[in-house]
C-alpha positions as CSV (number, residue, x, y, z in Angstrom):
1,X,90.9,20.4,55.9
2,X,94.6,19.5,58.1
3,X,96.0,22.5,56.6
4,X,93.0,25.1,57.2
5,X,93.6,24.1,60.4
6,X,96.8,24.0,60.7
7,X,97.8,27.9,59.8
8,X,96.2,29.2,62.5
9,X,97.0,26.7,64.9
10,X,100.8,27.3,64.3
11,X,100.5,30.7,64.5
12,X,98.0,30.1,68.4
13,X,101.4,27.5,68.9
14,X,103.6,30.4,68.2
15,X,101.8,32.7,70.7
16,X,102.3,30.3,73.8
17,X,105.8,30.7,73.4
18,X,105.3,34.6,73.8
19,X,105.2,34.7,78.0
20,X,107.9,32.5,78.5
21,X,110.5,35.2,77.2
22,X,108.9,38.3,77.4
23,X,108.5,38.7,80.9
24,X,112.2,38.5,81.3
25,X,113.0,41.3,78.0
26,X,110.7,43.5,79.4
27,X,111.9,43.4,82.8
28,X,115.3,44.1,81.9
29,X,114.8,46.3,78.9
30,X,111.4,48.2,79.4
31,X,108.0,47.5,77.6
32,X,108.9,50.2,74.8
33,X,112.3,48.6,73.2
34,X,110.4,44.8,73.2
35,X,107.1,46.9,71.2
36,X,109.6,48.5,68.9
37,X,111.8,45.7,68.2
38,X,109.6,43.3,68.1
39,X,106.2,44.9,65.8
40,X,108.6,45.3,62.5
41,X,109.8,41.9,62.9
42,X,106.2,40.7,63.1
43,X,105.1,42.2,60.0
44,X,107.9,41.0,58.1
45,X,106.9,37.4,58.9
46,X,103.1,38.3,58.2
47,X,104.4,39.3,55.0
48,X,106.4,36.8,54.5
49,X,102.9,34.9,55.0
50,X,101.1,36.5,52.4
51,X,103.7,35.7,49.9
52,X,104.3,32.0,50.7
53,X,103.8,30.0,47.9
54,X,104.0,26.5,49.8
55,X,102.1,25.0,52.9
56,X,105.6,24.7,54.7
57,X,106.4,28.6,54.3
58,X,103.3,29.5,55.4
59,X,104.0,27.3,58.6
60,X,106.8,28.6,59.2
61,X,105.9,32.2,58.6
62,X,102.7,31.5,60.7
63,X,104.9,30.2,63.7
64,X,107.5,33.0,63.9
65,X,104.8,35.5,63.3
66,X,103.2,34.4,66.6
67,X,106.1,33.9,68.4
68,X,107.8,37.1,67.6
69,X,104.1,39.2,67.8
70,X,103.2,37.6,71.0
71,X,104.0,40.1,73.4
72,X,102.0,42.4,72.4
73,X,99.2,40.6,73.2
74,X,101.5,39.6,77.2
75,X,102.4,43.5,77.9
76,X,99.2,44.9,77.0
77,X,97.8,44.7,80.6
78,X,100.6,46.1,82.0
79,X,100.8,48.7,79.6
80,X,97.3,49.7,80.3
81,X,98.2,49.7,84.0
82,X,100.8,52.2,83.2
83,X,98.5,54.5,81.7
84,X,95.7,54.6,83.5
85,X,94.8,54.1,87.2
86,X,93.5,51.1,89.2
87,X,90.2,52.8,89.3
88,X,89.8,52.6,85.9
89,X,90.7,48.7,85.1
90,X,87.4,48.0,84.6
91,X,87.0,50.7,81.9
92,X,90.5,49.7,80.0
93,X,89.2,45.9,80.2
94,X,86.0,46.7,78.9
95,X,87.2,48.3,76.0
96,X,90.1,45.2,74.9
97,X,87.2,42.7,75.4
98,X,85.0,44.8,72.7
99,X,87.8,45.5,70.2
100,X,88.4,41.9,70.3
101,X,84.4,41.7,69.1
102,X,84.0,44.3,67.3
103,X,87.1,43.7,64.7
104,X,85.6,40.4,64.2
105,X,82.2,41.3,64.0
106,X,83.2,44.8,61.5
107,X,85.7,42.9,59.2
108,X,82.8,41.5,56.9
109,X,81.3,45.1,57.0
110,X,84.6,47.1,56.0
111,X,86.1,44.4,53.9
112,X,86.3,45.7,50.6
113,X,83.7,43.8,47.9
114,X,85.4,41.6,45.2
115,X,85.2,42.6,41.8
């Protein structure tokens, strides 16, 4: 049960590290340089995940891949801010809160069926 748990909690614990540094990359470097060098490194450590044979790589892999893909989810408000206009917050909010329901809610219904 510990290590159901566990995998996603390191990878939640990973994610609180994200807006202690990125604040200070993007500042300096821009929002576009931190998405692009940060996103491939992300998916190498959620592949690295997938193909973890022990609890400890998975772990690990979990962490880093939170760590490393957390500001994506710190600069996507101001990202959003630099698209659209103040007017339209509400609109750009709106839609983040339903993608983050409706992947949830569609992932049973686009899953693919076991054979």
């Amino acid at each position: 049960m510990l290590e159901a748990i566990a995998g996603f909690s390191f990878y939640l614990f990973g994610i609180a590290f994200a807006p202690i540094y990125t604040p200070h990359l993007s500042e300096k470097y821009g929002r576009t340089p931190v998405y692009l060098a940060t996103l491939p490194i992300w998916m190498l450590f959620v592949l690295g995940t997938s193909y973890s044979e022990t609890f400890g790589g998975v772990a690990v892999c979990r962490f880093f891949a939170g760590a490393i893909g957390g500001p994506s989810l710190v600069l996507i408000e101001g990202t959003f801010a630099d698209i659209w206009s103040a007017r339209r917050t509400g609109t750009y909010y709106a839609f983040l809160t339903l993608a983050s329901y409706l992947g949830a809610a569609c992932g049973k219904i686009l899953s693919l069926p076991s054979i």
